[in-house]
C-alpha positions as CSV (number, residue, x, y, z in Angstrom):
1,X,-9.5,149.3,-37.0
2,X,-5.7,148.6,-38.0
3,X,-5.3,144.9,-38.6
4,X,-1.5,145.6,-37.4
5,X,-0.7,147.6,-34.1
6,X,2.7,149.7,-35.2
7,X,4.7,148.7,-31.9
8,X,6.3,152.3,-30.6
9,X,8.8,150.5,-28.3
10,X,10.5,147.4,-27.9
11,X,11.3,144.9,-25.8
12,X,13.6,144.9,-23.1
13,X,16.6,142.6,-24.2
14,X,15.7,143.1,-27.7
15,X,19.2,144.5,-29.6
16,X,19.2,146.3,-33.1
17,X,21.9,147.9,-35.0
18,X,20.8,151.8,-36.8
19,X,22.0,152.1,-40.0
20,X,21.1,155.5,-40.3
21,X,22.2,156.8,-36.7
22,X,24.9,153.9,-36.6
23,X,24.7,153.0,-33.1
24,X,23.2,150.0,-30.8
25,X,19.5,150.7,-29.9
26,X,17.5,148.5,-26.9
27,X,14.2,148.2,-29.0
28,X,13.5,149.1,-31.4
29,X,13.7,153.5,-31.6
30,X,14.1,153.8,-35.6
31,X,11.9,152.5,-38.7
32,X,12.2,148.8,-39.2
33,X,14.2,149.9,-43.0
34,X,17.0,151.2,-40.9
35,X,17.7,149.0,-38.6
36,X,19.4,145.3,-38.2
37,X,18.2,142.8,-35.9
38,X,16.9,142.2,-33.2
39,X,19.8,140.5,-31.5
40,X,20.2,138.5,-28.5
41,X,22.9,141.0,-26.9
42,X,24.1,144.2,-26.8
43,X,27.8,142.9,-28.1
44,X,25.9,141.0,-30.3
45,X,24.6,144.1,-32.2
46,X,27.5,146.2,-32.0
47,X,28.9,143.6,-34.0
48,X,26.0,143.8,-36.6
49,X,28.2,145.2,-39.8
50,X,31.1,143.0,-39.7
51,X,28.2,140.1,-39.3
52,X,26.3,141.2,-42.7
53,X,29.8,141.6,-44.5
54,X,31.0,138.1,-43.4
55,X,27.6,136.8,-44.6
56,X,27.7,138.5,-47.6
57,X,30.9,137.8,-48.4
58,X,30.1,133.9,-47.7
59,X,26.8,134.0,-50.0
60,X,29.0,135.2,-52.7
61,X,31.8,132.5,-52.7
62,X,29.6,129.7,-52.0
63,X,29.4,128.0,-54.9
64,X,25.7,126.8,-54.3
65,X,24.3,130.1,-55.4
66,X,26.3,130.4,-58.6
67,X,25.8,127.6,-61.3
68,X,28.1,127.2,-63.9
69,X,26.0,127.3,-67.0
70,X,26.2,131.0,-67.7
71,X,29.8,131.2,-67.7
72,X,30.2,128.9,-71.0
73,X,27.6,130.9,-73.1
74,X,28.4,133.6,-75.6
75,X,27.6,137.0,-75.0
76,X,24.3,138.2,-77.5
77,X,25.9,141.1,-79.5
């Protein structure tokens, strides 16, 4: 017996974005490495790119994720 049940179709009101397929999805219809969400809306997960490059482009100016200390040191050569 499966410890996990592999769920075949979502919920209704569940939104995810398909990488591969690049399209909105109710439920989820693709493999859980290709997709984004879920979100709470349709809109929502049209949206899904612009939202991962405005988070990803806020992680990587925040200056809470990148000390200081390895800019000062000298390269090993």
């Amino acid at each position: 017996m499966a410890l996990f049940k592999k769920r075949t179709t979502g919920k209704p009101g569940e939104w995810y974005y398909c990488l591969e397929h690049k399209k909105v999805e109710e439920g989820p219809e693709c493999p859980a490495k290709n997709r984004f969400g879920p979100y709470a809306s349709r809109e929502e997960a049209s949206h899904a790119m612009e939202t991962a490059r405005d988070r990803n482009l806020e992680w990587e100016t925040d200056p809470r994720w990148h000390d200081a200390a390895g800019k000062d040191r000298p390269e090993d050569g």
